[in-house]
N, C-alpha and C positions, 0 to 999 in steps of 0.2 A: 504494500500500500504506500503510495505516496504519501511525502511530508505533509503537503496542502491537505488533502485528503481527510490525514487524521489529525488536523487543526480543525476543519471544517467541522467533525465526526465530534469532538470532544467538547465544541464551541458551540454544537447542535446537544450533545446530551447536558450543557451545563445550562442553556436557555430553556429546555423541555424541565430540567429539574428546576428551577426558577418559578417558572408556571404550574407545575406542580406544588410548589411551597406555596405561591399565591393564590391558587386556588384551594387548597385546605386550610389554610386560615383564614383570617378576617382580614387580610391586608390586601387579596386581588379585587374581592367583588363586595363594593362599602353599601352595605343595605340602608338603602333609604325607605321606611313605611309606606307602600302605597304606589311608589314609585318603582322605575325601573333602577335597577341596582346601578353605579357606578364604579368601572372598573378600572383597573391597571393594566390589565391581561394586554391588553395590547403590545404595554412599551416592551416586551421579551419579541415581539413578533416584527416590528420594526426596527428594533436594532438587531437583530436576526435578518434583516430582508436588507439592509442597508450595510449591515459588513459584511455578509457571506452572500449573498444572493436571489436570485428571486425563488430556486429552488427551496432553498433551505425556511425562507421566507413563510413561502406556500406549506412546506413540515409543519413550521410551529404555526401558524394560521389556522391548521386541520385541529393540532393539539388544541387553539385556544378556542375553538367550536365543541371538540367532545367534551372539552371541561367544564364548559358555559352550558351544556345541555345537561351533564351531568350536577353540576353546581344550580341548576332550574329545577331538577326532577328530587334534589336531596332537601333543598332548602329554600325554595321559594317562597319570599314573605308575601307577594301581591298578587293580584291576576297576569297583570303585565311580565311579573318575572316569569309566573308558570308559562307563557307563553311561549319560553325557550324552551320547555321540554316537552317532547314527543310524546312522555307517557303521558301530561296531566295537561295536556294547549286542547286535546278534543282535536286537532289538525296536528298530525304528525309529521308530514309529507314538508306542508308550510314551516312546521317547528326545524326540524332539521336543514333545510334551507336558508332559515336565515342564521342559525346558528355556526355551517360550513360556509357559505358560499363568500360572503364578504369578510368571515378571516381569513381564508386563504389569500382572498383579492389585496387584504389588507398586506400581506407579508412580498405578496408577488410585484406590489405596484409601488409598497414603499423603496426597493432594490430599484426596481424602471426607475423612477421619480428620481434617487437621490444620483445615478448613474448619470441621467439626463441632466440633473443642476450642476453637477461638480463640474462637468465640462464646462456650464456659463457662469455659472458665479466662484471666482478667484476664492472666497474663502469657504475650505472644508465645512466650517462651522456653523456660517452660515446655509449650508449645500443642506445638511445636518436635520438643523431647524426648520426648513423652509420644507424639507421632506416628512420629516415629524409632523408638522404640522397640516400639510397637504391629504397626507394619507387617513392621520386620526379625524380631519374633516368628514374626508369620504367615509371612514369607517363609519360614523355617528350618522348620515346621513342614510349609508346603505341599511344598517341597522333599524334604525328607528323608520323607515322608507318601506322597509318588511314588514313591518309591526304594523303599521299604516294601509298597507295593503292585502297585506296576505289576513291580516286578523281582522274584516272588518267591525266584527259583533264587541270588541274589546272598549271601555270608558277611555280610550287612548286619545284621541282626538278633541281632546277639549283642552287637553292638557298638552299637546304634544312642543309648543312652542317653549315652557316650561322645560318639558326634557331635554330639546334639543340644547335651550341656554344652559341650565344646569350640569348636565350632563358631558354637552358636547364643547365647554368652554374650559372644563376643570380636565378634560380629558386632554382635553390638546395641550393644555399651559405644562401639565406632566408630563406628557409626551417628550416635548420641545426641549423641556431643560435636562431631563435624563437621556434621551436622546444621545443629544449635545456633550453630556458628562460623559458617557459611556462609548459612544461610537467613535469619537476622536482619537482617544489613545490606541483603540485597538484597532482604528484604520491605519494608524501609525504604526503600531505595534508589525500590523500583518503585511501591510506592505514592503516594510525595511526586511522582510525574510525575504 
């Protein structure tokens, strides 16, 4: 096996176990009563798509779907949350859909995104942020855009402007600065091999 390879291999089992720690505790998916939960899940999945690739990206994307359906079917405080899971949404087919399809997208487009900026914008850091940010947009958008359409019968809609501020503003602002902390060095780190 190639060096890259098993950096890739080891850099993929340490963001899987990362996600794994954040999803059994309280620190990946912050319950809010009533509301859809607020996560972290993501920022393992964008700094995964933006150091390694879009492949690796799309791995942890998959991982941050079964976790999020798995984390809906164990422990859903709302309607809204059960809605990520298959066994308790009453729409299984729509549950898993929204649960896979936009993390994967999320991990595959964060790598496109930050590939495409580094080339136009002179600082990594900025390339970074500006990819963090882009991606965790679309995530919160595809996300809650599922929720929106595939759940009509859900109290979703009254609130959804709510969500998306809440939700989709604390998610990015996390995104951005861990991101940024985290993807720097070890762009530097992997490239100087």
């Amino acid at each position: 096996m190639h060096k890259t390879d098993t950096r890739k291999l080891t850099q993929l089992a340490l963001l899987i176990a990362i996600q794994l720690i954040l999803s059994f505790t309280p620190l990946g998916f912050i319950i809010l009563p009533g509301m859809v939960s607020i996560t972290i899940m993501h920022i393992p999945v964008i700094v995964g798509g933006i150091v390694m690739g879009p492949m690796y990206g799309g791995i942890l994307g998959l991982v941050f779907g079964l976790l999020s359906m798995y984390k809906a079917t164990t422990a859903a405080t709302s309607v809204v949350d059960q809605a990520f899971s298959p066994f308790l949404s009453g729409a299984p087919v729509q549950s898993i859909i929204m649960c896979i399809v936009p993390r994967i997208l999320l991990g595959v487009v964060a790598a496109l995104v930050f590939r495409l900026l580094e080339k136009r914008i002179k600082s990594r850091g900025l390339a970074i942020a500006v990819s963090a940010a882009i991606v965790s947009i679309m995530h919160t958008v595809l996300v809650l855009g599922c929720l929106w359409a595939l759940f009509d019968s859900l109290p979703l809609k009254s609130v959804f402007l709510t969500l998306v501020t809440l939700n989709g503003f604390s998610e990015i602002a996390v995104a951005v600065l861990v991101a940024v902390g985290v993807c720097r060095p070890l762009l530097r780190l992997t490239r100087r091999e």
